[in-house]
N, C-alpha and C positions, 0 to 999 in steps of 0.2 A: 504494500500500500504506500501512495508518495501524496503528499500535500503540496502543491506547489503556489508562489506569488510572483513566479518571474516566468518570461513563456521559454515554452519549453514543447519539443516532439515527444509522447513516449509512445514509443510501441512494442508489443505484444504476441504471440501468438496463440490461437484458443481452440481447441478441441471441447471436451467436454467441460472445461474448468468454465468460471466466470468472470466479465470483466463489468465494473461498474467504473461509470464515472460523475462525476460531481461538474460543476463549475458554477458559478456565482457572476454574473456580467458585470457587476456594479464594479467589485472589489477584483474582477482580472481575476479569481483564488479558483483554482481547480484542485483536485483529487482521482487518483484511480487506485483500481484492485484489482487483481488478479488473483483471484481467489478458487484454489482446488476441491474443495468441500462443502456441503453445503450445513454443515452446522460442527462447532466446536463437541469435543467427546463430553468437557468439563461440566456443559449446563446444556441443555434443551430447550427451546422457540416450542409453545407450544398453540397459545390464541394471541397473543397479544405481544409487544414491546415491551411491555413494561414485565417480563419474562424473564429479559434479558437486561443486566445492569453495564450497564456501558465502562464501567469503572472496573467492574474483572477484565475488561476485554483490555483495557490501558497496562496492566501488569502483566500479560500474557505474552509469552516469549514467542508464541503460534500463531495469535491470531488472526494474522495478514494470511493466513491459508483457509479460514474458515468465511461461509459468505455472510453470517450474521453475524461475527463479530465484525468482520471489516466495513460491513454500512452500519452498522452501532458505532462503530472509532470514526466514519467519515463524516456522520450526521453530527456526532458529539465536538468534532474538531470545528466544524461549521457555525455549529449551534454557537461556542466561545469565541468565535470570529464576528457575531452579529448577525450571524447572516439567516433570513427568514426560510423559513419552509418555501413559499412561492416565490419565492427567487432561487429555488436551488433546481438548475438544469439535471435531471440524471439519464442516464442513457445504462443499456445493458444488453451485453454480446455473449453468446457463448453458447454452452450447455448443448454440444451435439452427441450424438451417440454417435460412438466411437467404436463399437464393439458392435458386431451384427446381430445379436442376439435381442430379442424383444424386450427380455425381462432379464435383470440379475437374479438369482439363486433364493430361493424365499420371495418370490413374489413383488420386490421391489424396481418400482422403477429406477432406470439407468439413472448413474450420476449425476449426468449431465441436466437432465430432466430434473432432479432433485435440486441439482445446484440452481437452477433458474425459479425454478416454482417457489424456495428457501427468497431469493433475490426478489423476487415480486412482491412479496409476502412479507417481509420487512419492510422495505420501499412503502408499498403500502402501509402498515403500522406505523410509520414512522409522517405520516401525512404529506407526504412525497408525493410527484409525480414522477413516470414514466415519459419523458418527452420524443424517446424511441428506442427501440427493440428491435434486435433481430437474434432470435435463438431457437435452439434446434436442427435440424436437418441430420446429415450425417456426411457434411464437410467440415473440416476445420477455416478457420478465419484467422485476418492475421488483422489486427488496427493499430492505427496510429493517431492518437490525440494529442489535438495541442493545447493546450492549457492559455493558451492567450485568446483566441476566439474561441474555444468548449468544442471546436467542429471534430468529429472523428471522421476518420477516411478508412472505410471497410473493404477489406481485399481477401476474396473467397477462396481457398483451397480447396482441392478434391473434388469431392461430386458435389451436385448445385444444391443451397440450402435457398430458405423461405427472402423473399425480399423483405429489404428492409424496411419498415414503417413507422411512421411518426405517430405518436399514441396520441400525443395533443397536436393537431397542426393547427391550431392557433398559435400554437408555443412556435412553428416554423414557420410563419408567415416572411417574407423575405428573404429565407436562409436557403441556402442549399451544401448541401452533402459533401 
């Protein structure tokens, strides 16, 4: 997970892992994750955010690998910077099945599937919005964000996944990809 106030390219590459990101327009301040799990072993996301205390997630030596600790530490970093819920951009990448198999072992959905539905599902708790999504398929992605305009640049690998969409396109009115 990196917090940034100066621009900056970072990129990526995503299989089934997940990638969130942040950015704030006012204050230039972005954030992303790359996050391989969808939930830390230590505590459990069960209905709600307030589930999850953001303050374990700050002494945790992991938890840039889990997807609800890392938007609990990005929301939290945001939150101490001023910066409102409806001003925080966030976008989310990833979460393909990687593995041809329908199902993991015990009936669980793939990772990748976990990792995103985990990502939406906090986002959501967290009174976020989604300003765009692309997850799923069974190609990996490679992105590049820049932390000075919040624009990510999505570059598909392997076999074709779902296009990309704007969850709010009010949120994109004059922007493009």
């Amino acid at each position: 997970m990196t917090i940034l106030d100066r621009p900056t390219l970072v990129s990526t590459v995503l299989g089934s892992c997940a990638a969130i990101t942040f950015f704030c327009r006012r204050l230039s301040v972005a954030a992303i994750s790359h996050a391989l799990l969808p939930h830390c072993r230590r505590r459990v996301h069960v209905d709600n955010i307030k589930d999850l205390l953001s303050q374990d997630c700050v002494h945790c030596p992991e938890a840039y690998k889990y997807v609800d600790c890392a938007i609990c530490m990005m929301t939290e970093a945001f939150s101490r910077l001023g910066i409102a819920q409806a001003e925080t951009e966030v976008r989310l990448y990833g979460g393909s099945k990687m593995i041809a198999s329908l199902h993991q072992p015990g009936g669980m959905a793939p990772v990748g599937h976990q990792n995103t539905d985990t990502a939406k599902k906090i986002i959501a708790d967290h009174g976020l919005k989604l300003h765009e999504c692309n997850v799923g398929g069974t190609g990996g992605r490679k992105i590049i964000f820049n932390t000075q305009t919040g624009q990510v640049t999505l570059l598909k690998t392997g076999l074709p996944d779902p296009p990309v969409f704007p969850v709010h396109p009010q949120a994109q009115k004059g922007r493009s990809l």
